[in-house]
C-alpha positions, -999 to 999 in steps of 0.1 A, spaced: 216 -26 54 195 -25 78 158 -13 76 149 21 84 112 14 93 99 -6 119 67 -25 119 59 -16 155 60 19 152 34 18 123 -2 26 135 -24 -4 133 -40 8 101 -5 11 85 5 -25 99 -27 -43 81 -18 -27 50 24 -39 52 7 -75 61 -12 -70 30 12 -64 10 37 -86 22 11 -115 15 4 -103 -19 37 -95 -34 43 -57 -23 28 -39 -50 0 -9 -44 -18 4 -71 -49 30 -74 -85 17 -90 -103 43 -104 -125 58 -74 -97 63 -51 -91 26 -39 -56 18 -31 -51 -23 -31 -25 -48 -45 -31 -67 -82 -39 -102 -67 -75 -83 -53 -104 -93 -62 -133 -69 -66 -166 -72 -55 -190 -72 -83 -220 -56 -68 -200 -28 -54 -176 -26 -79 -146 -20 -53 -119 -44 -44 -123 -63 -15 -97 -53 4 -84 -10 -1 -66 7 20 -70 49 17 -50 78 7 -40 86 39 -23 54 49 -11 54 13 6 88 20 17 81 58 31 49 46 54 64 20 61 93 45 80 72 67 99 48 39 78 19 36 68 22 6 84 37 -28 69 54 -55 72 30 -91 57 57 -113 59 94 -112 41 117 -84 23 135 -112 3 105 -126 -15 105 -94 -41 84 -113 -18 57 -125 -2 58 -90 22 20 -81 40 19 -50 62 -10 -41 70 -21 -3 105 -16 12 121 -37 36 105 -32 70 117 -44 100 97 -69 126 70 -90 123 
């Protein structure tokens, strides 16, 4: 099956957070705060955020156009996992 997304057609913002993933295993997941990173990220002790995030809207745009699927339910917004789908290029 061939993928529905393609990596040049993702904003630049969108493409850092596929390479991301891709390097990381695929998996997005919300830290309390807001901060959406994979499970492999370290955090940043005297800032107490990972050190690498992406935001909500790239989380949302991302899933908008298929390249990422939701793990857990929409409602647990807090608890939030998204996995990466099969994108096309690069």
């Amino acid at each position: 099956m061939e993928p529905r997304v393609q990596y040049m057609e993702l904003s630049k913002s969108q493409q850092k957070a596929v390479d991301q993933l891709r390097a990381t295993g695929g998996a997005l997941h919300r830290w309390p705060g807001g901060y959406w990173t994979t499970e492999q990220m370290p955090a940043s002790m005297s800032k107490r955020v990972p050190d690498w995030y992406v935001g909500t809207s790239t989380v949302s745009a991302l899933e908008k156009v298929g390249a990422i699927s939701p793990v857990t339910p929409r409602s647990d917004w807090a608890r939030q996992h998204f996995r990466l789908v099969e994108i096309a290029g690069k």
